[in-house]
TIRO-2110 file (N, C-alpha, C; in Angstrom, 1 decimal):
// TIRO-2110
-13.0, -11.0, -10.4, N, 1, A
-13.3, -10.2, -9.2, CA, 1, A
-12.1, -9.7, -8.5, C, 1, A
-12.2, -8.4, -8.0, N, 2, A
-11.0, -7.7, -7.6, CA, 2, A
-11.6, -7.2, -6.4, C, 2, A
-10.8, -7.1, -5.5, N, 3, A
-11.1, -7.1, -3.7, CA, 3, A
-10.6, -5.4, -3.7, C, 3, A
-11.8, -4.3, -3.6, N, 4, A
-11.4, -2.9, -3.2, CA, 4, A
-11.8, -2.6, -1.5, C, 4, A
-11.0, -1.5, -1.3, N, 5, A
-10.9, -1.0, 0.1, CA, 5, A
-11.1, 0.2, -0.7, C, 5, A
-12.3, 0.8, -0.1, N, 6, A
-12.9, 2.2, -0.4, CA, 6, A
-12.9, 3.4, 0.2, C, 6, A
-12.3, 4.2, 0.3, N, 7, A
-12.5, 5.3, 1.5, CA, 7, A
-13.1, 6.3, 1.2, C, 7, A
-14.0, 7.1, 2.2, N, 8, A
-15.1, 8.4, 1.6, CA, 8, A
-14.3, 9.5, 1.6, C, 8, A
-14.6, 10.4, 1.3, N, 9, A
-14.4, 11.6, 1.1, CA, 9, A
-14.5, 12.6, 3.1, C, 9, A
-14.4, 13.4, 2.6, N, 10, A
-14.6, 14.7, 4.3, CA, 10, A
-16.0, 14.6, 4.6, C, 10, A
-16.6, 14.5, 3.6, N, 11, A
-18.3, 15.2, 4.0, CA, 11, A
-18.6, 13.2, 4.5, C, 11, A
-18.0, 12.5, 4.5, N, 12, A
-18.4, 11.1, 5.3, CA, 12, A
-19.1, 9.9, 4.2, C, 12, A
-19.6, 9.3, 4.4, N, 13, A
-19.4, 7.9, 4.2, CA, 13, A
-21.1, 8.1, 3.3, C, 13, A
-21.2, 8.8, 2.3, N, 14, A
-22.8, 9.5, 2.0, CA, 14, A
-23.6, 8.6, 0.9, C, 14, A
-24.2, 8.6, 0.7, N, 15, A
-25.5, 8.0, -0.2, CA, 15, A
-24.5, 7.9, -1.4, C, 15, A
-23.9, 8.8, -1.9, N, 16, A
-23.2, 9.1, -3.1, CA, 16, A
-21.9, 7.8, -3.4, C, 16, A
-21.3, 7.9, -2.0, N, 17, A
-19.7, 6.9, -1.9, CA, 17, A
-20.8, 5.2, -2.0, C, 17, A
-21.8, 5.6, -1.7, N, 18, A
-22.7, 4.1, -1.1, CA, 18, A
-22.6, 3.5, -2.8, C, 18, A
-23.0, 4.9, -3.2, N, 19, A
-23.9, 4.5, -4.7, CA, 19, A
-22.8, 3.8, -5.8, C, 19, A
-21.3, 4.6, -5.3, N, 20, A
-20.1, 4.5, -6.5, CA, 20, A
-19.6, 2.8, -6.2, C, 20, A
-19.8, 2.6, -4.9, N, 21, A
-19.3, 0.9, -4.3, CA, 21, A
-20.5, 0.0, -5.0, C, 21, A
-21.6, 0.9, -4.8, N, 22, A
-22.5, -0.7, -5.6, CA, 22, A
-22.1, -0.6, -7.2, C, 22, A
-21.8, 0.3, -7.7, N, 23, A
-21.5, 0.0, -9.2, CA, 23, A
-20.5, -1.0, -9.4, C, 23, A
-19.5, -0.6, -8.5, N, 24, A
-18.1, -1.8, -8.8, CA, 24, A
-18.7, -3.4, -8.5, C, 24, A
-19.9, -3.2, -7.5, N, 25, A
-20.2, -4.5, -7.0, CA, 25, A
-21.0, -5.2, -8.3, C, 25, A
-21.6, -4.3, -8.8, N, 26, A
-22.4, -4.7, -9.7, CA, 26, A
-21.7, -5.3, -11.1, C, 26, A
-20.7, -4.7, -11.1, N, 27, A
-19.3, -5.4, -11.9, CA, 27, A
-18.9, -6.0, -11.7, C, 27, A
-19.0, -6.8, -10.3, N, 28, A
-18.6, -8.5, -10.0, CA, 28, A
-17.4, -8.1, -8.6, C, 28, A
-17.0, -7.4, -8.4, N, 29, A
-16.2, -6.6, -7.9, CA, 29, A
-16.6, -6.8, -6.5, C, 29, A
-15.9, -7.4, -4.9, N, 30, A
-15.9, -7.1, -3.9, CA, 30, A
-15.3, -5.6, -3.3, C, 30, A
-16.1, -4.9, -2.6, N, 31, A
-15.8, -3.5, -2.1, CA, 31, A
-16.0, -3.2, -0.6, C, 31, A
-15.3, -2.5, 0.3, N, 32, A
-15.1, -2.7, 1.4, CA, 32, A
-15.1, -1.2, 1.5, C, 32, A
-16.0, -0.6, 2.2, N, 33, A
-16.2, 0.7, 2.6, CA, 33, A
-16.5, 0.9, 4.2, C, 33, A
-15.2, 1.1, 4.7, N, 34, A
-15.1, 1.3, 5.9, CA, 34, A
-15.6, 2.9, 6.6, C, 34, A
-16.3, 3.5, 7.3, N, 35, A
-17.1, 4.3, 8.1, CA, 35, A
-16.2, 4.9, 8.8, C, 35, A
-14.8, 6.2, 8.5, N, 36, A
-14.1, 6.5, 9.6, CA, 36, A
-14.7, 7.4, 11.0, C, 36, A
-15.7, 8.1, 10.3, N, 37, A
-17.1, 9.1, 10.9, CA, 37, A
-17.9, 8.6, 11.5, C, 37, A
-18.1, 7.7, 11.4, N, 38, A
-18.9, 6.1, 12.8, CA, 38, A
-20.4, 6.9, 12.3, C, 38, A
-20.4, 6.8, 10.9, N, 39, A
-21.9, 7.3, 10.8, CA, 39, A
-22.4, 9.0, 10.7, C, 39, A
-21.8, 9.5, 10.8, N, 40, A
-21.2, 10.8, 10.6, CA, 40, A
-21.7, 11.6, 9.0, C, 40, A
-22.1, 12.2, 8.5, N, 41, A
-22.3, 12.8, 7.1, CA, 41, A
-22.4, 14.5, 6.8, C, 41, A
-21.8, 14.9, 6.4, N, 42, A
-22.0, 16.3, 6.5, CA, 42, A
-22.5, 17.2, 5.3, C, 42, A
-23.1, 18.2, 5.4, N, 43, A
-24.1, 19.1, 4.3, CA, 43, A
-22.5, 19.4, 3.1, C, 43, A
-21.3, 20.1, 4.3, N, 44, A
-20.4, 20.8, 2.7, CA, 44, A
-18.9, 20.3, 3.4, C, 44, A
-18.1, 20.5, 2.7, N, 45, A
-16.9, 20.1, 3.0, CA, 45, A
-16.1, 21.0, 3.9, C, 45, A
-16.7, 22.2, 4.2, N, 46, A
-16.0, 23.0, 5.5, CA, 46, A
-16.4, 22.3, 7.1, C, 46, A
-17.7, 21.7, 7.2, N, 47, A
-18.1, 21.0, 8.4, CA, 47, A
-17.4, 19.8, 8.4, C, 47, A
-17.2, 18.7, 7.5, N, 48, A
-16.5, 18.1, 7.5, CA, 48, A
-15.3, 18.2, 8.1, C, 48, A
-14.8, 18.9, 7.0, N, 49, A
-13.2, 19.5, 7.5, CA, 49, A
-13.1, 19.7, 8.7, C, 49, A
-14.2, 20.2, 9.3, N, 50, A
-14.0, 20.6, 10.9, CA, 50, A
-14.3, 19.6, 12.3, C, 50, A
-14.8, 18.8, 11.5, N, 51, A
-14.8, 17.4, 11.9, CA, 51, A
-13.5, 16.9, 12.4, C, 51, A
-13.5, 16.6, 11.3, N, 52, A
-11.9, 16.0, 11.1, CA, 52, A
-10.6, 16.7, 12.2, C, 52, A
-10.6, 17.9, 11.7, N, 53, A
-9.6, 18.8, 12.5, CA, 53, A
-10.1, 18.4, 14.1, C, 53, A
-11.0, 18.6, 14.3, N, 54, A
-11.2, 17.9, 15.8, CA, 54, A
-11.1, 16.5, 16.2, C, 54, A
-11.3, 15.5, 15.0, N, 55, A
-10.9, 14.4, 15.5, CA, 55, A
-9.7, 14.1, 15.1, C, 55, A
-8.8, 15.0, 14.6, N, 56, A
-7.4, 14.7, 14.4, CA, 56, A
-7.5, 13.8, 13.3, C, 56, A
-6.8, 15.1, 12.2, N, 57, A
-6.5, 14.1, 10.8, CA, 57, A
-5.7, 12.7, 11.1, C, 57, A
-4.5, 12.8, 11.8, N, 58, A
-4.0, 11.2, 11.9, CA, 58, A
-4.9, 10.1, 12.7, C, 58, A
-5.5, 10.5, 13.2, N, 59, A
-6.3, 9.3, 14.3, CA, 59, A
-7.2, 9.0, 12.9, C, 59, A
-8.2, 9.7, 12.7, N, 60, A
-8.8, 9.1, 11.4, CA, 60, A
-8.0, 8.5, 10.4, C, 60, A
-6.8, 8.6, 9.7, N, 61, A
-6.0, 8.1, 9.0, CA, 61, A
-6.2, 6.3, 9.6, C, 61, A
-5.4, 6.6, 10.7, N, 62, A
-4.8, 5.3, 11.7, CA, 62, A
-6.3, 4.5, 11.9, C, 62, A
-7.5, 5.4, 11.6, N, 63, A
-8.5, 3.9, 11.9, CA, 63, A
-8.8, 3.1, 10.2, C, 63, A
-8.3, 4.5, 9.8, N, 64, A
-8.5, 4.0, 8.4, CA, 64, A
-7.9, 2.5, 7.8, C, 64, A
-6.4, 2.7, 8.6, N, 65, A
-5.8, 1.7, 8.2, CA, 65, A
-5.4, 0.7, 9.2, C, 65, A
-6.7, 0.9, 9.7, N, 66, A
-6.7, -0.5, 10.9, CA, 66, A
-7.7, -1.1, 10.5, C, 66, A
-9.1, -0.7, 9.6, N, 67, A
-9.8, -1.4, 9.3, CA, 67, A
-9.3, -2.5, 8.2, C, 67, A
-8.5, -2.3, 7.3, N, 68, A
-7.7, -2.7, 6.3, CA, 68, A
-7.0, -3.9, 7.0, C, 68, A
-7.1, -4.0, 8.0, N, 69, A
-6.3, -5.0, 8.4, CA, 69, A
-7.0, -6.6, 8.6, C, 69, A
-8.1, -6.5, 9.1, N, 70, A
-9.1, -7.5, 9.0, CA, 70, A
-9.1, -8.2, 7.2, C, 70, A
-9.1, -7.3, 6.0, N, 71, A
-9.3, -7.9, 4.9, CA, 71, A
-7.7, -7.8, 3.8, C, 71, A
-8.0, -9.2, 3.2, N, 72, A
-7.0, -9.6, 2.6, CA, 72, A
-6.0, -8.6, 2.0, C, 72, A
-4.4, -8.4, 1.6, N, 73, A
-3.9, -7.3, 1.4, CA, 73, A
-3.6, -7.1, 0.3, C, 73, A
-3.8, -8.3, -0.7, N, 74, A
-3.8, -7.9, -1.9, CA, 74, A
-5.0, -7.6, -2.7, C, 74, A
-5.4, -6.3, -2.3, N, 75, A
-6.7, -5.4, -2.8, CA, 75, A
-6.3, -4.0, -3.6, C, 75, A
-7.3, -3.7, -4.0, N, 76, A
-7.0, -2.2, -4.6, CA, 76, A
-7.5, -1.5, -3.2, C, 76, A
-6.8, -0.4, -2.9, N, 77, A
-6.5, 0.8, -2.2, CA, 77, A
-6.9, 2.2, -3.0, C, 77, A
-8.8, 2.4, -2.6, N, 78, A
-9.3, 3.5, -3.5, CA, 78, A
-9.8, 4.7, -2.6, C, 78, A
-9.7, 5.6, -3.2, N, 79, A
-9.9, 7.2, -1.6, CA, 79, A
-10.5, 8.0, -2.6, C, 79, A
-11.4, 8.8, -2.2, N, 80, A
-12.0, 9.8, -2.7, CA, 80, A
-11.4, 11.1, -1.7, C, 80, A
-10.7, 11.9, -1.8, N, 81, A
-9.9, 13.3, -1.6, CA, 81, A
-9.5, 12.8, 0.0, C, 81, A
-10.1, 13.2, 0.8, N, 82, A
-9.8, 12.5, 2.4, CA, 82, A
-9.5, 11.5, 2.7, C, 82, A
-10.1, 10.6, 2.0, N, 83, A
-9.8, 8.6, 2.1, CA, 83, A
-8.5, 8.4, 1.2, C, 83, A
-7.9, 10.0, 0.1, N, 84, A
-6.6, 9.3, -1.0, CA, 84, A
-5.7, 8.9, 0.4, C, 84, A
-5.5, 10.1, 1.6, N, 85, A
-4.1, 9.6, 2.6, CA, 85, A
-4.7, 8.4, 2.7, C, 85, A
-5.4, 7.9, 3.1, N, 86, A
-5.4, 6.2, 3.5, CA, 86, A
-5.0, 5.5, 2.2, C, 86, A
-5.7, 5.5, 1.3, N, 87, A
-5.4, 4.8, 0.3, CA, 87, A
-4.1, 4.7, -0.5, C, 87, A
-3.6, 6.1, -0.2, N, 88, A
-2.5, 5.7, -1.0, CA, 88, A
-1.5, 5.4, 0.1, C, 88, A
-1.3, 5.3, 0.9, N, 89, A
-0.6, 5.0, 2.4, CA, 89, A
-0.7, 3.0, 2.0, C, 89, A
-1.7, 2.6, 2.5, N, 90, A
-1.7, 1.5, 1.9, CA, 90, A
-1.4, 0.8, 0.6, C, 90, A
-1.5, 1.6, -0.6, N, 91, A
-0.7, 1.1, -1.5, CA, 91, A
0.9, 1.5, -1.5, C, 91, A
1.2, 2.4, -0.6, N, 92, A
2.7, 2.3, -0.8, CA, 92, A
3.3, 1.4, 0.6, C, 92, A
2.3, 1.2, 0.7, N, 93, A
3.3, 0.3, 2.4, CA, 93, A
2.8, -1.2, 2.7, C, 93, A
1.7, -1.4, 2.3, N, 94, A
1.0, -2.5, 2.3, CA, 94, A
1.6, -3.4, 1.3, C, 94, A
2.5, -4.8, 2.0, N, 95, A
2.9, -6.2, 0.7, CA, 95, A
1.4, -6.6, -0.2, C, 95, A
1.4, -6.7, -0.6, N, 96, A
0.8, -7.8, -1.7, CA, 96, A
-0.1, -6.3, -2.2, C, 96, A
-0.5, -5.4, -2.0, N, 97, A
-1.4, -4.1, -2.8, CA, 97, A
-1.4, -4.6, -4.1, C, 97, A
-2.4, -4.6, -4.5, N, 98, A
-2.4, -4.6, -6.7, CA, 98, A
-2.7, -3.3, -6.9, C, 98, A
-3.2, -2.4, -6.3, N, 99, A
-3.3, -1.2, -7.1, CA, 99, A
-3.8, -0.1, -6.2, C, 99, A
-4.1, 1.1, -6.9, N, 100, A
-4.7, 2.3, -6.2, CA, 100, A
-5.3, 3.3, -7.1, C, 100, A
-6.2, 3.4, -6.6, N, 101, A
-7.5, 4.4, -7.4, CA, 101, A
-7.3, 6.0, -6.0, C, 101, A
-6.6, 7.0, -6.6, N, 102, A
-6.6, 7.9, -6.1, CA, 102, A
-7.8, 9.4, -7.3, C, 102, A
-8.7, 9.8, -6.0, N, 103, A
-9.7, 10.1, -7.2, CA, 103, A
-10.0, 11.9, -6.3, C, 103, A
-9.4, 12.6, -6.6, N, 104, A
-9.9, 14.1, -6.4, CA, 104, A
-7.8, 14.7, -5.5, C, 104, A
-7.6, 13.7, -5.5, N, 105, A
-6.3, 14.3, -4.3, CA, 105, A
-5.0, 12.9, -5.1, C, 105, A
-3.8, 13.4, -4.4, N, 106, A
-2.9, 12.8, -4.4, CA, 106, A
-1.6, 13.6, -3.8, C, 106, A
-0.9, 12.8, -3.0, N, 107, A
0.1, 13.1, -2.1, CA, 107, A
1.4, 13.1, -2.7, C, 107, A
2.7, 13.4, -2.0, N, 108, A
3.8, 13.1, -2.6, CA, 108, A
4.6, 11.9, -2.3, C, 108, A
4.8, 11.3, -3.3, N, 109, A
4.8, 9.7, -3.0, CA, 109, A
6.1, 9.5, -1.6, C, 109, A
6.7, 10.6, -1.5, N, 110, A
8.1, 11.2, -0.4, CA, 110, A
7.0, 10.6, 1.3, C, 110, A
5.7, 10.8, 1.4, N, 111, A
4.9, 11.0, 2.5, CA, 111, A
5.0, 9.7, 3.1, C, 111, A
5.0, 8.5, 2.3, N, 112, A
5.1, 7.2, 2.8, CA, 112, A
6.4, 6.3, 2.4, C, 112, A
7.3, 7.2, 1.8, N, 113, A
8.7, 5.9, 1.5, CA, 113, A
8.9, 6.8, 0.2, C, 113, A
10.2, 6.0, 0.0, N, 114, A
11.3, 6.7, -1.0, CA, 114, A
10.5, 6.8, -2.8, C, 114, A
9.9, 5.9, -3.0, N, 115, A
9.7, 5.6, -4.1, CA, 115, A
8.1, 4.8, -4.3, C, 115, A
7.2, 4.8, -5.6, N, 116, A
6.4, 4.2, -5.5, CA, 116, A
6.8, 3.2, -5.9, C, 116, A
5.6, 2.1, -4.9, N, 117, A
6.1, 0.5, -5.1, CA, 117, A
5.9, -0.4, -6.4, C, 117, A
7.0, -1.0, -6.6, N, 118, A
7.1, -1.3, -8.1, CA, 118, A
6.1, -2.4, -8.7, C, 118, A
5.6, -2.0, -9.9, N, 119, A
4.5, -3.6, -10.2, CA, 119, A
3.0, -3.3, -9.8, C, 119, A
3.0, -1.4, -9.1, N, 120, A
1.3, -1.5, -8.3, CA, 120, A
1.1, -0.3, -9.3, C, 120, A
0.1, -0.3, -10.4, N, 121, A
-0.4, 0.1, -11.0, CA, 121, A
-1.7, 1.7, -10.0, C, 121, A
-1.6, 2.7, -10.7, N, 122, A
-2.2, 3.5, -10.0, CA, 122, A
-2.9, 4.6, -11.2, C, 122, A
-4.1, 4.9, -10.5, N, 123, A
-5.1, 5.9, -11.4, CA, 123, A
-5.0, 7.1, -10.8, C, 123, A
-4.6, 8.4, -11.2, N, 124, A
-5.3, 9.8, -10.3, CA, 124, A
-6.2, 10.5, -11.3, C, 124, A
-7.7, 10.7, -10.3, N, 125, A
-8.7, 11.6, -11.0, CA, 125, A
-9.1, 12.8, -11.2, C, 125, A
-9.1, 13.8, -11.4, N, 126, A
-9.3, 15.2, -11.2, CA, 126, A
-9.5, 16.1, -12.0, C, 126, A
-10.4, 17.3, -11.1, N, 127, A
-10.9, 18.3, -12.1, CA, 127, A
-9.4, 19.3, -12.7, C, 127, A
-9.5, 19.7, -13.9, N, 128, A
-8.6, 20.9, -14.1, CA, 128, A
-8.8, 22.2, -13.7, C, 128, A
-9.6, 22.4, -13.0, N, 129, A
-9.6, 23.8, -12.6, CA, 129, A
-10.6, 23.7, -10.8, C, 129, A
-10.3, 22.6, -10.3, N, 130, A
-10.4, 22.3, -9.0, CA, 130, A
-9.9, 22.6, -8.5, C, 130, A
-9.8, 24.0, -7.1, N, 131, A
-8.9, 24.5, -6.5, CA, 131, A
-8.3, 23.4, -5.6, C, 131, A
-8.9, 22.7, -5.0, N, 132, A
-8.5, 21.9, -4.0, CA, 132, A
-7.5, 20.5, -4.5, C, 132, A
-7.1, 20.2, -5.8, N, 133, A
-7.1, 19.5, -6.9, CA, 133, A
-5.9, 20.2, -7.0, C, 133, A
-6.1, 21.6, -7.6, N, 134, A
-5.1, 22.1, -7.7, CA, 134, A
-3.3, 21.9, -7.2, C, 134, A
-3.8, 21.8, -6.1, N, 135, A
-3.0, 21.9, -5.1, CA, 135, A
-1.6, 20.5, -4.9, C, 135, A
-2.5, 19.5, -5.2, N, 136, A
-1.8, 18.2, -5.8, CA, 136, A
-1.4, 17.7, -7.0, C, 136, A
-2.3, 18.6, -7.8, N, 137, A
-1.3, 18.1, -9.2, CA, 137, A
0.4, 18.4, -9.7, C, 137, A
1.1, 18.6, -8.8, N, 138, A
2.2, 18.9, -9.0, CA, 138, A
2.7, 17.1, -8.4, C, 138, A
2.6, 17.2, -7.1, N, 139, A
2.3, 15.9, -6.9, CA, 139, A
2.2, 14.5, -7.7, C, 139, A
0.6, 14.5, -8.4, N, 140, A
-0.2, 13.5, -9.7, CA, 140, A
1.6, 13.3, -10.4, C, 140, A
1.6, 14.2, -11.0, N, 141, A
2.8, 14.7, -12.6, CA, 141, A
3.5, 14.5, -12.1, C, 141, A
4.2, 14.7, -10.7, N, 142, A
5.3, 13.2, -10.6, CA, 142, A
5.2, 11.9, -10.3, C, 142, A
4.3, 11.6, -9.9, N, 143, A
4.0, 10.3, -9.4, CA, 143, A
4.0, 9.4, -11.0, C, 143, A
3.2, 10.1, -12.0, N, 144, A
3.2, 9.6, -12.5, CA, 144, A
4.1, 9.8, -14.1, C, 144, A
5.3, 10.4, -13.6, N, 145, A
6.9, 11.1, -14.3, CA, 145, A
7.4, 9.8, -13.8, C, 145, A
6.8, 9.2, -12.9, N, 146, A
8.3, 8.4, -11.7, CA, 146, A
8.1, 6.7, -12.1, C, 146, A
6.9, 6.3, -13.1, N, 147, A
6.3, 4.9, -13.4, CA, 147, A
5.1, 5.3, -14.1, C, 147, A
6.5, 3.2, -15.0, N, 148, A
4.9, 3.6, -16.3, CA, 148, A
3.7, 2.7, -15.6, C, 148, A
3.6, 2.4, -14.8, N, 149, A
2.2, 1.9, -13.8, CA, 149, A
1.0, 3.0, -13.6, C, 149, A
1.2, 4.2, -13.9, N, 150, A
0.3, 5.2, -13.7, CA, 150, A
-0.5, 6.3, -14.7, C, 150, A
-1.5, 6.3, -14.4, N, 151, A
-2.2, 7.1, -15.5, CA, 151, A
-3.1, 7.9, -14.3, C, 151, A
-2.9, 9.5, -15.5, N, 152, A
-3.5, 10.5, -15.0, CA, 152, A
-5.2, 11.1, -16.0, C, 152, A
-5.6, 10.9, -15.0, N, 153, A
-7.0, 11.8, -16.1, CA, 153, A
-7.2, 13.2, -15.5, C, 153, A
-7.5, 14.2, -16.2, N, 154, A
-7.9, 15.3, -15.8, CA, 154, A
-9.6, 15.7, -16.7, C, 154, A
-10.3, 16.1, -16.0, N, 155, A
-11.8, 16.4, -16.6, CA, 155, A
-11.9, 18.0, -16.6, C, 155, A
-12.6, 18.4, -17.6, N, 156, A
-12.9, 19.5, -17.8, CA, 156, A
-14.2, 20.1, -16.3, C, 156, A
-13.6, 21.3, -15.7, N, 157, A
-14.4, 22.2, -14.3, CA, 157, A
-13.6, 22.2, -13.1, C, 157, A
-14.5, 22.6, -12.2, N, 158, A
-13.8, 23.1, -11.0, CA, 158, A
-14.7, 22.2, -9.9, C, 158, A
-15.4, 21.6, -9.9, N, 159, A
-16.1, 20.8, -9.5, CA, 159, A
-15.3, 20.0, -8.5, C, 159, A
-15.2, 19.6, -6.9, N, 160, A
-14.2, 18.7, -6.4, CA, 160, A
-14.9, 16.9, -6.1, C, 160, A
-16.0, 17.3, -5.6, N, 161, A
-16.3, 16.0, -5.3, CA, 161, A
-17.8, 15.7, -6.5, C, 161, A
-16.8, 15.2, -7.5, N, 162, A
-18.1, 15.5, -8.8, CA, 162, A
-18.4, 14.3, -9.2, C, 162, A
-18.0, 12.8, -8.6, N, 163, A
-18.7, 11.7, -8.7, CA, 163, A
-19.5, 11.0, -7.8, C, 163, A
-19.6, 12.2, -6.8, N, 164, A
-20.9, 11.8, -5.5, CA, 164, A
-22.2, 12.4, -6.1, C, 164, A
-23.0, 11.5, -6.5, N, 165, A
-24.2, 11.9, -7.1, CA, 165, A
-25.1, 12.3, -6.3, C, 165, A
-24.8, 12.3, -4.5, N, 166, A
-25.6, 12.8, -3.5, CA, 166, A
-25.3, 14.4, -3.3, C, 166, A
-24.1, 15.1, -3.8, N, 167, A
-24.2, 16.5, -3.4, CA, 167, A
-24.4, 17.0, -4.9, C, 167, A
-24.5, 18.4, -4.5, N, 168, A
-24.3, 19.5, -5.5, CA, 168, A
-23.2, 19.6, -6.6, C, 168, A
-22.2, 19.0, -6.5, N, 169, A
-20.9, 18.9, -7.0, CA, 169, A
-20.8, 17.4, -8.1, C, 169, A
-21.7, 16.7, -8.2, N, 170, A
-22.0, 15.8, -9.3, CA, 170, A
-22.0, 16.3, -10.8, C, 170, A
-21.1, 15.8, -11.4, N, 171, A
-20.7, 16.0, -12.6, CA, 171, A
-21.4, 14.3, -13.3, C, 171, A
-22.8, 14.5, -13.5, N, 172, A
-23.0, 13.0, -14.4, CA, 172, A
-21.8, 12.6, -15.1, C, 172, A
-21.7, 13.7, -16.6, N, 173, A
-21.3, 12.8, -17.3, CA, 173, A
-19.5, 12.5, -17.2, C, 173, A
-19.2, 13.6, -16.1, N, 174, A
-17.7, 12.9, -15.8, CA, 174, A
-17.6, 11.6, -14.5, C, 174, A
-19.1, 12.1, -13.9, N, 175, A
-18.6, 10.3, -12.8, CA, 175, A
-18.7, 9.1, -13.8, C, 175, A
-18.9, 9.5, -14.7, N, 176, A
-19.8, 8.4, -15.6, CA, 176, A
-18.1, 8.0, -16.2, C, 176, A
-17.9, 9.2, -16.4, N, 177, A
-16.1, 8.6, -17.7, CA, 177, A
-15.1, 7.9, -16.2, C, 177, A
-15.6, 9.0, -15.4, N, 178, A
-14.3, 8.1, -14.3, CA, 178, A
-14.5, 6.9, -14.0, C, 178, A
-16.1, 5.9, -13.8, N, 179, A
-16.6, 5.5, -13.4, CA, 179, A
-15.8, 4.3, -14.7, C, 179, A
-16.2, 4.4, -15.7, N, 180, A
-15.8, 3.8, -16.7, CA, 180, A
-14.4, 3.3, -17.2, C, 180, A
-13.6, 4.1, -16.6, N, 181, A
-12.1, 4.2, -16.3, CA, 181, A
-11.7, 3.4, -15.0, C, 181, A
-12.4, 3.7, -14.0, N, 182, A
-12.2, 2.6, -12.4, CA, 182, A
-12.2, 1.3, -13.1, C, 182, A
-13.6, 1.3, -14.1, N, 183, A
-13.9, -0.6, -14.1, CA, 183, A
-12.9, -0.8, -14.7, C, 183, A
-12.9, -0.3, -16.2, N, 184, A
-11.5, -1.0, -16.8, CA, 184, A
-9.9, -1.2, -16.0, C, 184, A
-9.4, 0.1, -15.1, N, 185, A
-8.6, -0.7, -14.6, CA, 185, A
-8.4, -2.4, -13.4, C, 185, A
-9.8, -2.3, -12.5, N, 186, A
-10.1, -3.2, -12.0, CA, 186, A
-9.9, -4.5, -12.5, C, 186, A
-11.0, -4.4, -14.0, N, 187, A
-10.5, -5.7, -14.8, CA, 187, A
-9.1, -6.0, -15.2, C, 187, A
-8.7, -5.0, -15.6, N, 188, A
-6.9, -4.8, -15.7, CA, 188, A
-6.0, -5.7, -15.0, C, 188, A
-6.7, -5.3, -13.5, N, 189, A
-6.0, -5.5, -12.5, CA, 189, A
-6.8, -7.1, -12.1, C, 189, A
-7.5, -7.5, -12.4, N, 190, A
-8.2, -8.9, -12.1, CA, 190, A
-7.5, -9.2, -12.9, C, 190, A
-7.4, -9.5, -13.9, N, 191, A
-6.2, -10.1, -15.6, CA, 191, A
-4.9, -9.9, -15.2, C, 191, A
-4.4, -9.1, -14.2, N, 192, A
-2.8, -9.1, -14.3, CA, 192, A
-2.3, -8.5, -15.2, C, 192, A
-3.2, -7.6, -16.1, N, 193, A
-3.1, -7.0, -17.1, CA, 193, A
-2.6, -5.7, -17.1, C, 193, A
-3.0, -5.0, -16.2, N, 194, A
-2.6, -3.5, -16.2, CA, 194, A
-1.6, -2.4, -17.3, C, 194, A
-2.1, -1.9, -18.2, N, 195, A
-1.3, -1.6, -19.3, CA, 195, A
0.0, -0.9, -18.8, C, 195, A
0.8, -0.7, -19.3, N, 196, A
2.1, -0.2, -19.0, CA, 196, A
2.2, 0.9, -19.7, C, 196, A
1.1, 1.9, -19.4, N, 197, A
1.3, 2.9, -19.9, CA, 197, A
0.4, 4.1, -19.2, C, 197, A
1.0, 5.5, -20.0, N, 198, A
0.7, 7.0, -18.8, CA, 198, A
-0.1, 7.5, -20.4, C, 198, A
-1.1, 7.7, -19.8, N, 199, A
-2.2, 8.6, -20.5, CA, 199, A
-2.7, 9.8, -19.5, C, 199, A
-2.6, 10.9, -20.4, N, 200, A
-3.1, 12.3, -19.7, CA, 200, A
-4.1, 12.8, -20.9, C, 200, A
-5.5, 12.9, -20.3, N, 201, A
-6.7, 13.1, -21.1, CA, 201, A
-8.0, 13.6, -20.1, C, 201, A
END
């Protein structure tokens, strides 16, 4: 069993993020899906966004990573596009982190400290032709140039939030490969196993 901290996406905390946590649970897997939107859910990712922009990207960061404080710290650190700043913030600053599942986004590891932290194994997920995706894979390709603890997948579309089976943007059979890819590193990372190696596929 592997202890995750889950963060949602812009459009909030939806049927979809509900649905990806019970799979992991269903895999034996404890999951911790903290609510930065206090209940909050939005139809598309521009209301969201405007959400956000009004509640100030850092304040929602900062509760992000206050909820994290209550549960144990050697957990995986997992974000869906808006939840990656939390997530990966925590795996680079947080002692004891085992890992991080960064899934539509990824930052420049420069955002939280010099270097990624050594021994914490990390996934980034993303469309290849996702404009908003886009934008960070310069980012992904060094993070994961910088340690063999990191593997990158990229999925065929443009699709951004395509493993929430609650919106329009669900990509079955790719939530399905990412989905399949989360468990195995989980178990990885329950075994102490985590392969030492960078796959781009």
């Amino acid at each position: 069993m592997t202890e995750v901290v889950l963060y949602h996406h812009v459009q909030g905390l939806t049927e979809g993020v509900r649905s990806f946590a019970g799979e992991l649970r269903q895999a034996g897997h404890t999951v911790h899906t903290p609510d930065l939107f206090d209940g909050r859910t939005f139809d598309t990712i521009e209301e969201g966004m405007a959400f956000a922009r009004e509640a100030g990207f850092g304040a929602l960061a900062e509760r992000g990573v206050a909820a994290a404080e209550g549960i144990h710290p050697e957990a995986v650190y997992a974000g869906f596009s808006f939840g990656v700043v939390v997530a990966q913030q925590l795996a680079q600053t947080r002692p004891g982190a085992r890992g991080a599942l960064l899934m539509y986004s990824c930052l420049p590891v420069s955002e939280f400290g010099d270097a990624w932290p050594e021994g914490v194994p990390v996934q980034v997920h993303g469309k290849d032709a996702d404009p908003f995706f886009a934008e960070d894979i310069e980012a992904a390709q060094a993070l994961v140039d910088s340690t063999d603890r990191a593997e990158l997948f990229l999925y065929p579309g443009a699709e951004h939030l395509f493993a929430d089976s609650s919106l329009p943007a669900y990509d079955a059979a790719a939530a399905a490969l990412l989905t399949e890819r989360v468990l195995a590193f989980l178990d990885a990372v329950e075994a102490d196993d985590t392969p030492n190696a960078f796959r781009l596929s």
